[in-house]
N, C-alpha and C positions, 0 to 999 in steps of 0.2 A: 379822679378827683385830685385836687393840686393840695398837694403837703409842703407844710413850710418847715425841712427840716433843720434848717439854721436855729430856729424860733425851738421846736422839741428839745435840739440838742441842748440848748444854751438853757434852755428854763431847767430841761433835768439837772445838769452839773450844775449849775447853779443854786438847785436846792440840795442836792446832793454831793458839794462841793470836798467836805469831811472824807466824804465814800469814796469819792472819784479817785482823789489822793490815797488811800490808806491803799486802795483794790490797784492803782498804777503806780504809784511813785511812791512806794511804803518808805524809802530812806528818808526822801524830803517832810511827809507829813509828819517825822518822827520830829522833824523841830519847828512843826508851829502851830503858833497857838492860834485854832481856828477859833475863840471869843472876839479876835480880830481880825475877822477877813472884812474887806469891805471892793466890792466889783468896783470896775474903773470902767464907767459909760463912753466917754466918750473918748479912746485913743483910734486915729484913724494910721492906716499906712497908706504914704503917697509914693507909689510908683513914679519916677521921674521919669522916665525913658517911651513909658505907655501914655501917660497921663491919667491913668487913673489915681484914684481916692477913696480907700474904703472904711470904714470901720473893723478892727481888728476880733475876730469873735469875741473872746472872753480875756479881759485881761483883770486878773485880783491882785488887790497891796495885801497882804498877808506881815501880820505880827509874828514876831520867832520868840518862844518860850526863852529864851536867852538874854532876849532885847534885840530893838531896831525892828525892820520891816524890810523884805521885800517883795516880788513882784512875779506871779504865775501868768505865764502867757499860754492859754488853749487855743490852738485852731483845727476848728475840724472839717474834715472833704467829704463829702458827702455822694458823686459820681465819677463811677471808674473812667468814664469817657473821659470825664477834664482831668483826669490824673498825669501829670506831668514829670517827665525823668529830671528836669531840674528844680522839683520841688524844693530840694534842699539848699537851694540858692536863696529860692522864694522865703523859705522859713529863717535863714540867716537875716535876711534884709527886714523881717519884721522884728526879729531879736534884735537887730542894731539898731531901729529908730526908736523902740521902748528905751533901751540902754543909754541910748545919747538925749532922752529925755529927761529919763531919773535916774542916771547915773549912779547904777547897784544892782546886786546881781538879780537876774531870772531865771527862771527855770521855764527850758521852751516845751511844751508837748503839743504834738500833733495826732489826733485822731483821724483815721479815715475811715466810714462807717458803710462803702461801698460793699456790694454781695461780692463782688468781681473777687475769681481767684487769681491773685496774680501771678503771670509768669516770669516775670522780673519784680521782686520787690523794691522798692521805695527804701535806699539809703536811708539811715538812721544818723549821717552827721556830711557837714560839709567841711571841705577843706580850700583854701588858697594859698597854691606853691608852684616854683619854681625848681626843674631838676636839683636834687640836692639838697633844696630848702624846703618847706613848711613854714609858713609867715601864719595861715588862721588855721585851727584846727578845732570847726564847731559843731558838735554832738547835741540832740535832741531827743527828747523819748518820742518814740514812735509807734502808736497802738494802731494794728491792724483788726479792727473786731473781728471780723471772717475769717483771719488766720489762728483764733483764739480757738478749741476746743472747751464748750462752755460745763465739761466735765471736770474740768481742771480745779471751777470754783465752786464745788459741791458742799464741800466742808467749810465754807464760808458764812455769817451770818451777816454780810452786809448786803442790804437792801436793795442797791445800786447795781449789785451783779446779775440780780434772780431778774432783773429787767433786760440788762444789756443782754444777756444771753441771746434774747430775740435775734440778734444783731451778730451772733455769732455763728461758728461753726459746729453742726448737726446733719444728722443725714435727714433729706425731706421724708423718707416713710416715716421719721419718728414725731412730725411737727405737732401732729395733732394731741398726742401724748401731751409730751413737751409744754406745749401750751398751758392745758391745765395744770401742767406741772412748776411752772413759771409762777402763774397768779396766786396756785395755793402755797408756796412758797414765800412768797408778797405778803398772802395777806396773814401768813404767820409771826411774820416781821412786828416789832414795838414801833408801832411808825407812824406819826401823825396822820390822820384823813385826808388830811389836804395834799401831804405831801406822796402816799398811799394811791391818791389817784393820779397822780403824775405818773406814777412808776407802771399801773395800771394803764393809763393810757398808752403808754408805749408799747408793750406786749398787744393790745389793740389795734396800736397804727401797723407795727413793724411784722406781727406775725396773725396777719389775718386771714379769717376764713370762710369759705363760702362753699354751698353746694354743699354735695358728702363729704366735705369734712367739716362742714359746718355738723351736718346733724351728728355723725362721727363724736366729735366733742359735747356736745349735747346730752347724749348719749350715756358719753365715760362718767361726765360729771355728776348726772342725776341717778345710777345706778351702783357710784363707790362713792361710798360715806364719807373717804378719806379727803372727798372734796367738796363738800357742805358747803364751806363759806364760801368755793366759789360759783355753787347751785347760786349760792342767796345773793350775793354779788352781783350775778348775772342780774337775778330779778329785779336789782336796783337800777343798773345799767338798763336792761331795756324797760323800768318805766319811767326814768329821767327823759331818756331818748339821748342817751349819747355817744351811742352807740357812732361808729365810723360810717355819713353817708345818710345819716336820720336828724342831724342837725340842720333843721329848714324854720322860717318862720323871721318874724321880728323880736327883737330883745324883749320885749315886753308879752312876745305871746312865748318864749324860752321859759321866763321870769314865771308865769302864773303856770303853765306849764309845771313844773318843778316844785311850786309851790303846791301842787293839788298833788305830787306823787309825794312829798313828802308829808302830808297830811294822812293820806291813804295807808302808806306804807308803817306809820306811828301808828294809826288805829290798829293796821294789823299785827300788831307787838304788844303795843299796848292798850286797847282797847278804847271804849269813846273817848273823841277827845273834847276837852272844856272848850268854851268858847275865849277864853282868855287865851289859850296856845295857839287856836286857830288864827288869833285877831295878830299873836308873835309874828306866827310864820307870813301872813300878809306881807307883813311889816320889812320882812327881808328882801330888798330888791338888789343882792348881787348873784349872779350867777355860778360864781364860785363859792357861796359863802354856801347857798343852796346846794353845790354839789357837793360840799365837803360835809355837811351836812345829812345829807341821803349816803355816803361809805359810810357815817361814823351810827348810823343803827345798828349797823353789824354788830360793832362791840359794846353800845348800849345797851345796862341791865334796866337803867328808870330812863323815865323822860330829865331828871334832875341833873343823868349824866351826857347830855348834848348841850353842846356850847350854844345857846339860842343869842 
């Protein structure tokens, strides 16, 4: 099945924007003030030489608790095959045409979220010199998630990482563990639903399972109490259908779809429901509004406390 990990990458940092920052680049987020982030759609870099034109992943105007604004460039690589030794060229040339745009500082980061171990890493700065001289001398953060040890952020309470773990380095006998160990950690998180299933979905796309290790986890989660909500999780997951690979049908058959699990799923919490809630829930025809809707029962004590 085709994953569009540009589209994953860019939607999580982007909701997770605060996290991204505090969990890589803690100096920088210490001076801004994220009440002020606002994404930049549409900056493209044109390669002269290729003739390409692309859109650059993620580019934010970020306010500084100090005063003024300026500008986070993310771009993230996604496969070890296209991984290039002159990256670092590549990531200068995308620094300089933001720079000579809006003329103020950046800060360049690059993710690359490939499994590939490398045997050469991926320079962290570029230089332009002559014997003797040094005329550019430009540095970038450089996050390799697969060279991360995701033991490292265990004492951590930001949201952002109990996801990327997926993406990090582990040994595979421990996946299946790991796994539930990732989502119960997720869904211990203060996190909104909306943004709870994003983080949820990743651990989905990024470390998925099938066969014996599917039932494996199965298994772990309905036998230790210590993972309840994410027994109950699942239940919502596989009667949404959103699971990885169950997403089939037309919008409209998603839409009533979801609208009958989360009926279902209300009665079984809270018992009959009025014909007045039922005639709400109808009423809702976005698929997301519904999906964030079916996580946020988990922490529903009344039906007063879901956002209808």
């Amino acid at each position: 099945m085709w994953i569009d990990h540009d589209q994953i990458f860019k939607q999580l940092i982007e909701a997770f924007f605060r996290e991204f920052m505090e969990l890589f680049c803690p100096a920088e987020a210490r001076w801004i003030d994220f009440s002020r982030v606002e994404f930049v759609r549409e900056e493209h870099f044109t390669d002269v030489q290729r003739g390409h034109r692309r859109q650059l992943d993620l580019v934010a105007k970020v306010g500084l608790k100090a005063g003024g604004q300026k500008f986070v460039l993310v771009h993230a690589e996604f496969e070890a095959s296209r991984k290039e030794q002159d990256f670092p060229r590549r990531m200068f040339k995308y620094f300089c045409q933001l720079f000579l745009r809006h003329d103020t500082e950046i800060v360049p980061i690059a993710v690359f979220t490939d499994d590939a171990r490398w045997k050469t890493p991926v320079p962290d700065h570029f230089e332009l010199s002559l014997p003797g001289k040094t005329f550019v001398q430009f540095d970038y953060h450089l996050i390799k998630l697969k060279d991360l040890d995701y033991r490292q952020f265990l004492g951590t309470n930001n949201p952002l990482a109990f996801a990327l773990m997926a993406k990090m380095g582990y040994n595979r006998t421990e996946r299946v563990r790991l796994k539930a160990d990732f989502l119960r950690w997720i869904l211990a998180c203060p996190v909104d639903p909306g943004r709870r299933s994003l983080l949820v979905d990743f651990v989905e796309t990024y470390l998925a399972l099938a066969g014996r290790e599917q039932a494996e986890f199965e298994q772990i989660v309905r036998a230790d109490r210590t993972y309840a909500e994410v027994q109950e999780m699942i239940t919502v997951y596989e009667k949404q259908g959103i699971r990885k690979g169950k997403q089939e049908g037309k919008q409209e058959g998603k839409q009533e779809g979801k609208q009958e699990d989360l009926a279902l799923l209300l009665e079984k919490k809270f018992g009959k429901l009025s014909p007045a809630v039922r005639r709400r829930i109808r009423k809702i025809d976005s698929t997301e509004k519904l999906d964030s809707l079916l996580l946020a029962v988990l922490d529903a004590q009344t039906l007063d406390d879901l956002p209808f």
